[in-house]
N, C-alpha and C positions, 0 to 999 in steps of 0.2 A: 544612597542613604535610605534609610528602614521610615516606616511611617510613625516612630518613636520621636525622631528628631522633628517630622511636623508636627505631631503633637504638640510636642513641648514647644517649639514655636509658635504656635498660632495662641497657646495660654500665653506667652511672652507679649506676644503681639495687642490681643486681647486687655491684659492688666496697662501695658505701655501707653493707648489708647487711653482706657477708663482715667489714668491718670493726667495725662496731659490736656484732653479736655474740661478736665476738672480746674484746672491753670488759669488762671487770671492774664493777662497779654505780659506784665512785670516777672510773675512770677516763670510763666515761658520761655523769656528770653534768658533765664536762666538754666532752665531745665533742658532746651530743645538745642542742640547744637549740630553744625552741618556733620554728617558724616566727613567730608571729604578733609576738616582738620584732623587726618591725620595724628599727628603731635602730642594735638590734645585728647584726643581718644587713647594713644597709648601711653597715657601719662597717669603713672596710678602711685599709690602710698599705704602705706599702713599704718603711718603716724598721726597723732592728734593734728595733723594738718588741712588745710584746704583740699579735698579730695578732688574738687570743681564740682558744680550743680548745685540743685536747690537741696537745703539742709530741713532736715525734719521740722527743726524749729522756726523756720518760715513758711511752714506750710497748716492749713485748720487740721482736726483733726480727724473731719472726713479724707480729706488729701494723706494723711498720715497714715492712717488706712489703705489708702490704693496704693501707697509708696509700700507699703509691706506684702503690698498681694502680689506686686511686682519681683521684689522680692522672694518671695515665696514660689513664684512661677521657674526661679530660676536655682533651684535648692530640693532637697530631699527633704523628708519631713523632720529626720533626724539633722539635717545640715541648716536647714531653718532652725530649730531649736536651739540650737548649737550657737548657729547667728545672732539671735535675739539675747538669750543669754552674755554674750560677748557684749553687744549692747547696753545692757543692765551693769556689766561692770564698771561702768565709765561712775557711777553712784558708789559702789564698792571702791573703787582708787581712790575718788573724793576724799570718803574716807579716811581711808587708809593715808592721805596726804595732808589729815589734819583739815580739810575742807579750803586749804592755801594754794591750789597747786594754779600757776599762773603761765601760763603759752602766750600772752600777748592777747588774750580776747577777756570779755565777762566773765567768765565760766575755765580754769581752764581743762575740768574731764565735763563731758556734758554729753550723756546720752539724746542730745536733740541735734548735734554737729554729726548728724552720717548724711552722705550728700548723695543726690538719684542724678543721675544726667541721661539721656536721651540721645543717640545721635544717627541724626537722618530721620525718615519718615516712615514711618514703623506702618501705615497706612499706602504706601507708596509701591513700588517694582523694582524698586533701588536697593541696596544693602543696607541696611542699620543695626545698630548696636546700642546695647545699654549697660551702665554698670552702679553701683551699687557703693559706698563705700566711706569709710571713717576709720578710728583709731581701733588696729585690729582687724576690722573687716575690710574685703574687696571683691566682689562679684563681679564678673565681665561674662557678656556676653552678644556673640555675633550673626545675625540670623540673615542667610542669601537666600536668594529661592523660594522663600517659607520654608527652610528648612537651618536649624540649628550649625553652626558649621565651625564655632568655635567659643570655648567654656574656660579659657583660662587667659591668666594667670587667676587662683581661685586661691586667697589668702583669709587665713582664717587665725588670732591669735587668742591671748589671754595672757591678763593682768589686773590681777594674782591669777596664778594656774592652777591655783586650789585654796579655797576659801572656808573660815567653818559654817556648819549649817549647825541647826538644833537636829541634833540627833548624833550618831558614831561615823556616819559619813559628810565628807569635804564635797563641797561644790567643787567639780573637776571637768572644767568645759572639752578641755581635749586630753581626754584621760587618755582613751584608746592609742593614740598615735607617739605618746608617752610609753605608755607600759608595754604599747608590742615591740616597739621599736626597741627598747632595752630588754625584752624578754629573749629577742632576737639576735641582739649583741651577746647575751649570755650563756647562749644554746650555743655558742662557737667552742670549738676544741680547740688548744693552743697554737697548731700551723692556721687555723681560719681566720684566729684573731689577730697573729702576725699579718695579716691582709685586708684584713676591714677597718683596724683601730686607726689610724693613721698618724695621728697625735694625740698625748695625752695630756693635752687642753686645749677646749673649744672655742671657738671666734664669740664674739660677743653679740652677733648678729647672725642672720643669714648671708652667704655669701653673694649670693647673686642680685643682694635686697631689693629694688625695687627696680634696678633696669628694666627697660621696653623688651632688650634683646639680652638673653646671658651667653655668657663662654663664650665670648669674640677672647680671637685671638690679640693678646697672649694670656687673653685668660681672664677672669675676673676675684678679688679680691674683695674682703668687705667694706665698705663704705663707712666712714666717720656718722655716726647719729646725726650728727648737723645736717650729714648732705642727702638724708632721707624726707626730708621735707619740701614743698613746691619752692618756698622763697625762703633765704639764710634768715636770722632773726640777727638783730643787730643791737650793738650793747651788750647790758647785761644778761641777757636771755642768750646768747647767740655765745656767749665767752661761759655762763651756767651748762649748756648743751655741752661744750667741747671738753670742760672740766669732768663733766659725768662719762663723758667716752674714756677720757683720757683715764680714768679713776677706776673706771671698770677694767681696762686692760692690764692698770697695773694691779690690781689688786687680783685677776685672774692668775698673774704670770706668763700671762700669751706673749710669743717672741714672733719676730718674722719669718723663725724655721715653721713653727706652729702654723703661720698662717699659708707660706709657701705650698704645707704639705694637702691643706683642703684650697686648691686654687680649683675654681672654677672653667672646664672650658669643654670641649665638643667629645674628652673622651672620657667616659664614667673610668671613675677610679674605686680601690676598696676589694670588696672581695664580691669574686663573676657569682650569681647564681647558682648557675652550670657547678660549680664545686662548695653547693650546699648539699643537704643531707633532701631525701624527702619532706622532711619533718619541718626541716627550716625556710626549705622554698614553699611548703603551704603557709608558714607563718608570714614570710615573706607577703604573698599571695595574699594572707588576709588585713597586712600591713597597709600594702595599694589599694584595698576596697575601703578603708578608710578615707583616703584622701578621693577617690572617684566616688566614692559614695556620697561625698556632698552633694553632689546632681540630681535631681530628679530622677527617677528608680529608673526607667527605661532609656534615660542617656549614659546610666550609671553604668545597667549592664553593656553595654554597648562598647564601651571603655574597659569592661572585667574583660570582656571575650577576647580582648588584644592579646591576656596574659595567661590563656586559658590552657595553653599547652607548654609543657617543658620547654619544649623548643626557645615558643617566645620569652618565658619567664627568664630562660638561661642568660639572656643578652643582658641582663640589667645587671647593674652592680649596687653593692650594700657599702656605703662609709661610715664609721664612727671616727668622733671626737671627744676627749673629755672621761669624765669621769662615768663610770658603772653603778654607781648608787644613788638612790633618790637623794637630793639635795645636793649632788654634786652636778656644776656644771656643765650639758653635752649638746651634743652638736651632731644631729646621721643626717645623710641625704638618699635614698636611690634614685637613680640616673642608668636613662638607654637615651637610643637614639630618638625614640620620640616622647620621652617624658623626663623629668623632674620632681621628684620631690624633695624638700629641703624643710629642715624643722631646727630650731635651737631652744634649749634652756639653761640660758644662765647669768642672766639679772635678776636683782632682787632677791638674790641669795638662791637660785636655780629655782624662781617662781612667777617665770615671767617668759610666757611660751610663745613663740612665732611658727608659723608653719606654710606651707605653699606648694601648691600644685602645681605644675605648667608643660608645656609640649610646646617647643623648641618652631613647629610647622604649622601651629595653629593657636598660638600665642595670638588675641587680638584677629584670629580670622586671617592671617597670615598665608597662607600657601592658598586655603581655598579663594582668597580675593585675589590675590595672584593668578591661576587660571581665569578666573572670573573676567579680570580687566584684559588678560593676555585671548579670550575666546571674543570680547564684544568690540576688542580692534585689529581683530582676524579680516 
C-alpha cells in the first residue's frame, strides 16, 4: 500500500478519536462496538431505518461536528458535498410528504437519524472500522495496519433526484452518474445495444440491495422494500411497505423474465468493454471515476489506476434496464471481477435515485482481514 492509504488513515483515525472521547460513557456504549461482531459490522441499509450507532440527534452539537469531520475524513470534498446535501433532503421529502410521513418513530424523514458507529479501537494495533449511515447514505470503512484496506460498500442515493431551486437549474445530487450513464447507453450502435439493454424494464430497486455478500450462487434477485430494513414493521406500516412494493411493480410492468434477465451473480453480464468504441470506454472510464471519486482524492486515484489501461477496463461489462429517456424508469450496473457498480431510477415517477459502489474482495475489509487473521495464526 502507497503512503495515501496512511494518510487517509490516520485522518480516520484522528476524527474517530476526537469523537469518541467527546462521548459521554451512555452515549459510547452506543457508538463504540467490538470489532469482532462481525454481523453487525456487516450489517448496512439505505433505508430510513436503524442503521445501528449513535444518531445525530442524540449527540450536542459539538459532537455533531466531529461526527461530520468523521465523515468528512472518509469522502472527497465533492462526495462530502454530495453526502451532506442527501442529508438536507430528508426536510425536502418532509415536504414533499405533506409533513405526514410516518416509519414508526417521531419524525418519520429526519435529517438528525444518520447513525456513526465505531468498531474496535481506532487507538489500539487491532483492526477497526467505521461507518457512517442513514436514509440514502452509507460509508464503511476499514483501517489494518494504519493503513486504509477497505472503502465499500459506499452507497449514496436521493429523494427527489432533482428538486427546484430559484433560478433555471434543479437541485441534482447525483446528476453525474445519471446523465453519463445514459449518455453512455446512447452512444451504443444497434448490435452494442442488443447487448447491454437487457430488458426493457428496470427492477424497482437495486439488485443486490443491501446484502453483506452479492452474487452467491444462484445468484441474486431484488429484495421486497420490506426486507430492506434491520427489523420487519408490523401492522399497518409493514402491510403500507408491501402494498408500495407491490404497486410499484405493477404499475412498472416488471415480470419475472424482466427480473430473471438482470440476476445478479459472479459473472458481469451486458456488453464486455473490450467491444466499446474509444470514445465509449473513456466515457465508461469517466462513469467509474464517479463512483470512486467519492473517496478522498488520493484513495480515489488509487482505485482509477486499476482501470487505467485498455486491458483492465476491457474486463468490465456495461448493463442497461429500462427506459432511455429522462423520466422513464432505468436500471445500468458495471461489474468485473473486482467491482460493482449498481444505480436505479425509478420511483417516484423515475425521481428517486439509488446507487452503490462495491468490490466483491474488499467489501467490509474482507480479503485483506482474511490474510490478516490467516498470517497472525501462522
Amino acid at each position: 500500500m502507497s503512503s495515501s492509504t496512511r494518510d487517509a488513515a490516520a485522518q480516520m483515525t484522528d476524527a474517530a478519536m476526537s469523537l469518541l472521547e467527546s462521548l459521554d460513557p451512555d452515549q459510547r456504549a452506543i457508538a463504540l462496538w467490538p470489532f469482532e461482531d462481525q454481523a453487525e459490522r456487516e450489517r448496512w441499509f439505505y433505508t430510513p431505518t436503524d442503521h445501528g450507532g449513535l444518531t445525530l440527534s442524540a449527540m450536542t452539537p459539538t459532537q455533531q461536528r466531529l461526527a461530520h469531520r468523521l465523515l468528512a475524513s472518509g469522502l472527497s470534498r465533492a462526495g462530502y458535498v454530495t453526502a451532506s446535501t442527501i442529508i438536507g433532503l430528508e426536510n425536502v421529502l418532509d415536504q414533499l410528504e405533506g409533513f405526514m410521513s410516518d416509519w414508526g418513530r417521531e419524525r418519520g424523514r429526519d435529517p438528525g437519524l444518520f447513525y456513526t458507529r465505531i468498531f474496535g479501537d481506532p487507538a489500539g494495533e487491532g483492526p477497526w472500522s467505521w461507518r457512517f449511515g442513514g436514509h440514502h447514505v452509507s460509508v464503511h470503512h476499514v483501517i489494518l495496519d494504519g493503513e486504509v484496506v477497505g472503502s465499500t460498500p459506499l452507497f449514496l442515493g436521493a429523494d427527489p433526484a432533482s428538486s427546484p431551486l430559484l433560478g433555471p437549474h434543479p437541485l441534482r445530487p447525483l446528476a453525474g452518474v445519471e446523465d453519463l450513464g445514459r449518455g453512455l447507453v446512447r452512444s451504443l450502435d444497434e448490435g452494442q445495444r442488443r447487448m447491454a439493454i437487457v430488458a426493457g424494464v428496470a427492477p424497482v430497486d437495486l439488485v443486490g440491495a443491501n446484502r453483506s455478500r452479492y452474487g452467491q450462487a444462484p445468484g441474486d434477485l431484488p429484495l421486497d422494500l420490506a426486507s430492506v430494513w434491520r427489523t420487519r414493521f408490523e401492522g399497518e406500516l409493514d402491510e403500507r411497505l408491501l402494498s408500495f412494493h407491490t404497486r410499484a411493480v405493477d404499475e412498472s410492468g416488471l415480470t419475472s423474465e424482466h427480473l430473471e434477465a438482470v440476476r445478479l451473480d459472479q459473472t458481469p453480464r451486458g456488453l464486455a468493454a473490450s467491444a466499446m468504441s474509444d470514445d465509449q470506454r473513456n466515457m465508461l472510464r469517466s462513469l467509474l471515476d464517479l463512483y470512486v471519486g467519492r473517496l478522498p482524492d488520493d484513495l480515489a486515484s488509487l482505485e482509477s489506476i486499476k482501470y487505467a489501461s485498455q486491458e483492465a477496463l476491457g474486463g468490465l461489462a456495461f448493463m442497461w434496464a429500462g427506459g432511455l429517456e429522462p423520466g422513464q424508469g432505468h436500471y445500468y450496473r458495471i461489474q468485473g471481477i473486482d467491482i460493482l457498480c449498481e444505480y436505479d431510477n425509478t420511483l417516484s415517477g423515475a425521481n428517486h435515485v439509488h446507487s452503490v459502489w462495491r468490490d466483491p474482495h474488499r467489501d467490509f475489509g474482507a480479503d485483506p482481514l482474511a490474510a490478516h487473521y490467516r498470517r497472525s495464526h501462522a
